[in-house]
N, C-alpha and C positions, 0 to 999 in steps of 0.2 A: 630571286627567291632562293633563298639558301635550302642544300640538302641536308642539313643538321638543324636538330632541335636546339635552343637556347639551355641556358644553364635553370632557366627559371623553369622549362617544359619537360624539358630530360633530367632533373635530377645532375649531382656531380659530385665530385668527391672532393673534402674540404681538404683533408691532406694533401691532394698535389694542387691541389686551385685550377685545377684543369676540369670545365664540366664537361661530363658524359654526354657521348655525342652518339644518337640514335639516328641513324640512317633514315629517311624517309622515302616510303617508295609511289613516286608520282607515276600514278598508270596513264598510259596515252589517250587512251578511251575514255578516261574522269574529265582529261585535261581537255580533249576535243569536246565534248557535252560540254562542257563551262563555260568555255570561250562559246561557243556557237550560240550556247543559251544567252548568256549574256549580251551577243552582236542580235540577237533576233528582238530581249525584250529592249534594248538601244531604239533600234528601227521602230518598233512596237511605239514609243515614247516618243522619236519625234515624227510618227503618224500622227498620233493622237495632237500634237502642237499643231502642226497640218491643219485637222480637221477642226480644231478651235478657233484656228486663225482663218478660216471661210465665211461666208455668210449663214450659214448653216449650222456653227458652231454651237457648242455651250457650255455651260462651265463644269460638266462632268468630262468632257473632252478637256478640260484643263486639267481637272484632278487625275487621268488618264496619263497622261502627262509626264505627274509626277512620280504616278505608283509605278509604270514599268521601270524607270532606271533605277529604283529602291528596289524591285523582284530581282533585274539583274547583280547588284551590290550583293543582295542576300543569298543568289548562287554562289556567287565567291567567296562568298564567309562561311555557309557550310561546305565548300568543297574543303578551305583551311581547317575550321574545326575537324572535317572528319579524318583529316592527315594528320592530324595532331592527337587526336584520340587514338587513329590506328596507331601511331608512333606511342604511344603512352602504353596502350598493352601491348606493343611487342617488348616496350622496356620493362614491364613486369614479369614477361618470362624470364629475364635475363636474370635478376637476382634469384630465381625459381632454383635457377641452374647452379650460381654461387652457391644456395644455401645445401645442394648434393656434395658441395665440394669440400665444405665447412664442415661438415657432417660432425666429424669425430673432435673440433677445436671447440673443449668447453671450457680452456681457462682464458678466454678473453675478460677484460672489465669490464663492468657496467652489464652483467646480466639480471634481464628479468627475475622478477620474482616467480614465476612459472617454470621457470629452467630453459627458454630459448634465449641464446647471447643474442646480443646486439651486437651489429656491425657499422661499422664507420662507412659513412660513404653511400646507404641504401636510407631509403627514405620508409618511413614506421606505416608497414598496411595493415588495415585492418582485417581480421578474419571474414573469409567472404561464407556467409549462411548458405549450404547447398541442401539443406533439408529443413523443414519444419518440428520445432520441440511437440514433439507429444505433449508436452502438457502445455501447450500454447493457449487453448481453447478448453474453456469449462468442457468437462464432464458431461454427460446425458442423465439423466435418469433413467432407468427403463422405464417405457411405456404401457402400463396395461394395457391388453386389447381390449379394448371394451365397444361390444357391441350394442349397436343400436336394440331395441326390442318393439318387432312388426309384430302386433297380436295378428293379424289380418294374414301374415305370412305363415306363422306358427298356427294357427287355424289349419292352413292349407297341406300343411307338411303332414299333422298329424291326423286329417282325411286322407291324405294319400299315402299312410303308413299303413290303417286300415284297412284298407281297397289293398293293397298287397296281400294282408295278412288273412283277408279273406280267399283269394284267390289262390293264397298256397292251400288254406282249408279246403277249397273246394276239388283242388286234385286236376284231374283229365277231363272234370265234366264240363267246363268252361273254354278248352280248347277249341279253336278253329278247325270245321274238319276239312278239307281241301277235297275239292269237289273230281271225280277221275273220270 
């Protein structure tokens, strides 16, 4: 297994014909999980043959069979995919870095119509969205509040608006008198 990315995953620079070579970083802990996983669903696959080839078999113990050592294959393809993807954005910070460097060279050729030059060599990303446009999503209307109309409630509110309003009339004569 090679520690560099290809010219086809790493990007390269067409001027020297030499591609850009991104380090990949195999951790021992990824590598130990993958292999182990894959020796366990191994075993796993020729149980299952085992248990086919008994009297006792059937033929889900044959399909058994066939799916562990395709789970195993599929640990090893996402361990590659995720090294190659971590290799891909670490090589996106790199031109991050270039383009602080570039800063102030804007008589290159071939610049945008926006005013960012192009550079030889770096491969064309696209702006990455880190917020939502406000005007993404129609508008609201305001909503009127509009309430339901309980005559049954309104009944009730304005008998106990009354019964207050007698009870301010009536003063002290209506008070509790606490017994001593």
């Amino acid at each position: 297994m090679s520690d560099t990315l290809s010219h086809r995953t790493g990007g390269g620079d067409p001027a020297s014909g030499q591609p850009a070579s991104t380090k990949v970083r195999h951790r021992p802990s990824w590598i130990a999980f993958v292999v182990l996983g894959a020796i366990f669903c191994l075993g796993m696959g020729f149980w299952q043959l085992a248990r086919y080839q008994e009297a006792t078999g059937t033929v889900q113990n044959l399909g058994y069979t066939f799916m562990w050592p395709f789970l195993a294959g599929f640990l090893v393809y996402a361990y590659l995919k995720y090294v190659r993807l971590e290799a891909e954005e670490a090589d996106t910070a790199l031109p991050a870095v270039d383009a602080a460097r570039d800063e102030g060279d804007d008589d290159e050729v071939g610049d945008h119509p926006d005013g960012t030059p192009t550079r030889s060599g770096s491969r064309r990303r696209e702006k990455i969205v880190t917020e939502i446009p406000a005007d993404l999503l129609p508008t609201r209307r305001p909503v009127a509040e509009v309430r339901a109309r309980d005559e049954g409630l309104d009944a009730y509110n304005s008998y106990l608006a009354e019964l207050a309003r007698q009870d301010a009339a009536a003063g002290d004569r209506h008070q509790e008198r606490h017994a001593t």
